[in-house]
N, C-alpha and C positions, 0 to 999 in steps of 0.2 A: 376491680379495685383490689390492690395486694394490701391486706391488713399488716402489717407486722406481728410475728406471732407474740412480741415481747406486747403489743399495746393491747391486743384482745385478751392475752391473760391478767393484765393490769383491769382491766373493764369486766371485764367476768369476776374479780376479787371485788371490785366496787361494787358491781351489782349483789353476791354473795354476802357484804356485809351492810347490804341494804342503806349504802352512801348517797351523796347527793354529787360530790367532786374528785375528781382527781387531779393531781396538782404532778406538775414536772418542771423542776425546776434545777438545773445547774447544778453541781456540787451536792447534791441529797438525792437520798433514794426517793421512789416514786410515794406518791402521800394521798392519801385519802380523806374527805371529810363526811364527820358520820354523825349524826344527831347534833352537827355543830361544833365537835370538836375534833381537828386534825389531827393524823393517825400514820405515821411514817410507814410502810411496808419494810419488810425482812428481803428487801432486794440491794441491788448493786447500786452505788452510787450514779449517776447518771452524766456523762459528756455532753456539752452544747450540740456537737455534730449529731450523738445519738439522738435525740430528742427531735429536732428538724429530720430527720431520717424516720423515725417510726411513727408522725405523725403526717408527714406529707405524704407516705404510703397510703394511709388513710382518705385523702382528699379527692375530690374530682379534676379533671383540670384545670376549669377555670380558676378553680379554689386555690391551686397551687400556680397557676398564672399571678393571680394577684396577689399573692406572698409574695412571689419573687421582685411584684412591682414596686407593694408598698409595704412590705417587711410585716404587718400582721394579717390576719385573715380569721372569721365567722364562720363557722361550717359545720356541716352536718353529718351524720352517719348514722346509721343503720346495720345492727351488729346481729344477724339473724339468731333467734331465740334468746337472747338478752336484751335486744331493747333497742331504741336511739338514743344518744346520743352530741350535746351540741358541744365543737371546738374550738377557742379561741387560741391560736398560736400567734405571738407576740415574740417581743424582745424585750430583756429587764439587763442591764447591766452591760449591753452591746451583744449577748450570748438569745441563742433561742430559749424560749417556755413557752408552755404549752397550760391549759386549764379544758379539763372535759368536764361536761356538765351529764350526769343520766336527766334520759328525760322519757315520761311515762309513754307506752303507745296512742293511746288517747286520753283525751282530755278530764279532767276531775270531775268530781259531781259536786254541786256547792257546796250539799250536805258535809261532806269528806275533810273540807277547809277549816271548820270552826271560826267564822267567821260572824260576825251577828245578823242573822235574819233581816236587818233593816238595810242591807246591802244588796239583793234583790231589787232595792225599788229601782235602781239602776237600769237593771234588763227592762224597766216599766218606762222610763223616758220613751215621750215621741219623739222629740230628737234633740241636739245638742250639741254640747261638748262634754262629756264626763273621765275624769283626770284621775288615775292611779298612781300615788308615788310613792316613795320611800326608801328606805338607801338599799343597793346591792345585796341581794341573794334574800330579801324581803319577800319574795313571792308572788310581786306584782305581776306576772306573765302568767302563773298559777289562777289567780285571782281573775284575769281578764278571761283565759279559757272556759273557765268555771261558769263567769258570766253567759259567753259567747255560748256556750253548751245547753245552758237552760232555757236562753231565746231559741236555737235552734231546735232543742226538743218541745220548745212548744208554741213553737208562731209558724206559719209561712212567711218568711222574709229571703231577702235578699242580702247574703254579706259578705263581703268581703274584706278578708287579714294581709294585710301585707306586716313581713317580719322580715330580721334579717339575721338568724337563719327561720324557719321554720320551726318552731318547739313542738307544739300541739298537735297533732294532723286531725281534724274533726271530721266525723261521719255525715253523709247527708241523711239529714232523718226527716223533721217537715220543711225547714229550711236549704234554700240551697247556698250551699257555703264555696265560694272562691279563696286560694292561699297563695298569695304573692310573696315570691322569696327573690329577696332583693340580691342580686347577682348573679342568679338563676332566670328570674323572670320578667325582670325591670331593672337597670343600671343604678336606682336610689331611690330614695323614700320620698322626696318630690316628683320625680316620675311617674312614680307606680300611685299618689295620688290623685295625682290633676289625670291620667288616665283610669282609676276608679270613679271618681264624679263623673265619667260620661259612660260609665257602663250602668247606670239606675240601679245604685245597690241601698238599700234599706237603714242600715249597722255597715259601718267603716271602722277595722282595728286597727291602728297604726302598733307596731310595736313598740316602739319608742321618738318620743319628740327629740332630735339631736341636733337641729339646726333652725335658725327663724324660717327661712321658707317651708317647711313643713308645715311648724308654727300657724303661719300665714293662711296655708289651704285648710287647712284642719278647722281653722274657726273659722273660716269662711262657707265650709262643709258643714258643720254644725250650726248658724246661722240661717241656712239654706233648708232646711227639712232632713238633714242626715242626723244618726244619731251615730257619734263619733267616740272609742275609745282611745286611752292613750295612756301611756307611763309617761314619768317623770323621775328622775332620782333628785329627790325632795325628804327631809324632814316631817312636816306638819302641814297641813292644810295653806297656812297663811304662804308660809318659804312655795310652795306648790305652785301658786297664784300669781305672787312674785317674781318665780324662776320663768314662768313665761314673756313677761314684759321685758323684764331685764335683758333675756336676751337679744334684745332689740336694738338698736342706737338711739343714744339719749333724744334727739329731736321725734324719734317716731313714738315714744314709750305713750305719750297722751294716748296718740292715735288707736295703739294699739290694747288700751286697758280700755277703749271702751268700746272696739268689738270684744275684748275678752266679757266686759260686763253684758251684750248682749248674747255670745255664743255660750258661754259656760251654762251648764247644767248642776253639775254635780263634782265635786273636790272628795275621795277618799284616802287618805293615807296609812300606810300598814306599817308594823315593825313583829319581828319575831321574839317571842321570850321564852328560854325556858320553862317548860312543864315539869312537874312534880312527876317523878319515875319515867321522865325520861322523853327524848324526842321535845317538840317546838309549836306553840301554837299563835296563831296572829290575833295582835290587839290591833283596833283601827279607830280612827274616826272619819267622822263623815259630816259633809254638810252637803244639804241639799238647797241650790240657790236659788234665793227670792230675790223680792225687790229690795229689799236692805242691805245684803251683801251685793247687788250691782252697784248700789248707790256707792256703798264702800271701794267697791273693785275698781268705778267710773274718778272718784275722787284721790285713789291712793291711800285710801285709809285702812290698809290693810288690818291694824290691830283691832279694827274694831271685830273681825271675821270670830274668833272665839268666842263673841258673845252670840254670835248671831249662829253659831251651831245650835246655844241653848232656845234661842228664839223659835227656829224652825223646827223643833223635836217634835210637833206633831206629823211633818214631813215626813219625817225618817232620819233627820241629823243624829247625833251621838256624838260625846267628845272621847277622846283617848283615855282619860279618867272615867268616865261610863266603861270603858269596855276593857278597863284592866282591872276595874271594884268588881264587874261582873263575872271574871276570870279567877280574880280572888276568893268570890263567894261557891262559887263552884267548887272549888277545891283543883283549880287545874293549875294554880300557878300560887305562889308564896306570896303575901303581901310585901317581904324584901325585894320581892323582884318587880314589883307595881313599883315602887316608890321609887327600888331605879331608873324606872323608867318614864316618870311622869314628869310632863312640863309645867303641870299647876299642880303642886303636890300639895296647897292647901285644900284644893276642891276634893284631890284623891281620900286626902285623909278624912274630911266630912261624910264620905261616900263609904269609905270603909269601916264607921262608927255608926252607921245606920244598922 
C-alpha cells in the first residue's frame, strides 16, 4: 500500500497534537480537530485532484473499486507506529473530500469514558435489543467498545462485531470475539447478520442501524435470546425509539413498534460537552425497559418514555438532567454548559439547587 508521504505527515501532525479528525477539503489547507475545535494547518491550499490522489494511495483495492463505483468510500488503515486510522472519502460541491478519523489500537476501558456507572448494567442484559444514539462524533462507537471490552474481559461468551469499517480491533481474552467488516467480509450489514444468527454468537454488535432490514433482523435477534447492540444518530431516548419505527412504511409501523416493545432492552443516549480546562466529557441518559415503557412503545405513546426513566431508576435508568447536575457538582463542567444542554431545564435547575 503506497501511503502518500503528504497524507502520513498530515496523520503524524494529528496524532502529535493529540486530534481526533482530520479534514480535507477543497480550496483550504489540510485541518485538524483537537479537543473539538478546528485547527487549519500551516500547509498548502489543497486541489480536488490532490485529495483523491493522496487518499486513494492509502486504500485497498476493493476500497478504491468501490470509490470508483459509487463516488464515496469507508476505509480503514493502519499507519505503523502511529496508530489506525478510519476514512471516509466523499464528494461535497462535485469536487473530492476526504475526513480521517484517529482511532486507538484497542479498545477503551469503561473506566476512561466518564460515563456513569449505571451504564454497565447494559454488559449485564441476557439479551435484547439495547440502542446507543446520539448525533455524530458523540462517541457512540467508543461507548459500545467499552461495553463489548468488559463483557469480553470478563464472561466467556460468544461475539460477534460487524462494522463498516472496523474501529476497535479487540483482544481475545475470556471471550472469543469475531469482527466482521463489511466490504472486507460480508457485502452489508443485512448479510453479515442473518449470517451471524447461524453462527451461535452470545452479544451481536452491529455498528450502525442504516436501513429497515437490518432493523428487521436486529429485533428479531434480540427477541430470540441474542443480546444485540447498536447505534443510532438520535437526539434523546424518546427520537431513539421513534427513529426506528419510522423508518418503516406507514402500513408496517403498528407492526413493527410492537416487536420493538418486545425486543428492546435498553435506550441510552450520549452527547459531548465541554469540560473545564479543557478536552470533552459525555453526559447520557438512560432508560432501562420495563413493562411501562413497552406498553408506551406498543401504544405510540412515546412522550410518556421520560417519565418512565424516573420510574425505573431503581433499574439503573437516569435522565440527561441527572447526569449533567452530576457533572456540575463535580466540577467537570459549568452549569452554563448543563443548561445549554438540557431538554427539561426545569428538572436541571431543581437538580442544581439541591
Amino acid at each position: 500500500m503506497d501511503i502518500s508521504k503528504h497524507l502520513k505527515r498530515w496523520l503524524e501532525e494529528l496524532v502529535r497534537r493529540g486530534g481526533s479528525d482530520l479534514f480535507l477539503v477543497s480550496g483550504l489547507p489540510p485541518a485538524v480537530r483537537v479537543a473539538g475545535t478546528v485547527l487549519r494547518l500551516d500547509e498548502q491550499v489543497l486541489e480536488p485532484t490532490a485529495i483523491e490522489e493522496v487518499v486513494l494511495s492509502a486504500l485497498a483495492p476493493h476500497a478504491v473499486q468501490k470509490y470508483r463505483t459509487d463516488g464515496y468510500i469507508d476505509s480503514s488503515l493502519r499507519l505503523e507506529g502511529f496508530g489506525r486510522f478510519r476514512i471516509n472519502l466523499h464528494h461535497e460541491r462535485g469536487r473530492p473530500a476526504a475526513t480521517v478519523r484517529s482511532l486507538p489500537l484497542g479498545p477503551p476501558r469503561f473506566s476512561e469514558l466518564g460515563l456513569p456507572a449505571n451504564v454497565l448494567e447494559l454488559t449485564r442484559l441476557p439479551y435484547g435489543l439495547a440502542l446507543v444514539g446520539g448525533p455524530t462524533g458523540s462517541g457512540k462507537t467508543t461507548t459500545l467498545a467499552a461495553l463489548v471490552n468488559e463483557i469480553n474481559s470478563r464472561e466467556a461468551k460468544h461475539i460477534i462485531t460487524i462494522e463498516d469499517p472496523i474501529e476497535f480491533e479487540h483482544p481475545q481474552q475470556k471471550s472469543i470475539v469475531e469482527q466482521v467488516e463489511i466490504g472486507v467480509d460480508a457485502p452489508d450489514f443485512p448479510t453479515a447478520l442473518r449470517s451471524a444468527l447461524r453462527q451461535a454468537p452470545d452479544v451481536i454488535v452491529v455498528g450502525e442501524m442504516r436501513d429497515p432490514e437490518t432493523m428487521r433482523i436486529a429485533l428479531t435477534a434480540g427477541e430470540t435470546g441474542h443480546l444485540v447492540f447498536s447505534t443510532l444518530h438520535t437526539g434523546d431516548v424518546t427520537s431513539t425509539i421513534s427513529r426506528v419505527a419510522d423508518s418503516f412504511p406507514p402500513e408496517r409501523q403498528t407492526t413493527i413498534r410492537q416487536e420493538l416493545s418486545m425486543s428492546l432492552a435498553a435506550v441510552m443516549t450520549q452527547i459531548l460537552v465541554p469540560r473545564i480546562g479543557g478536552g470533552r466529557i459525555p453526559a447520557a441518559e438512560l432508560l432501562m425497559v420495563g413493562y411501562g415503557a413497552r406498553q408506551h412503545i406498543r401504544k405510540n405513546g412515546l412522550q410518556h418514555l421520560h417519565q418512565e426513566i424516573t420510574i425505573t431508576r431503581p433499574q439503573g435508568s437516569f435522565t440527561f438532567e441527572e447526569s449533567l447536575a452530576s457533572l456540575v457538582r463535580q466540577k467537570t463542567i459549568t452549569a452554563d454548559e448543563a443548561r445549554g444542554r438540557t431538554i427539561h431545564p426545569e428538572e436541571l435547575n431543581l437538580l442544581l439547587v439541591r
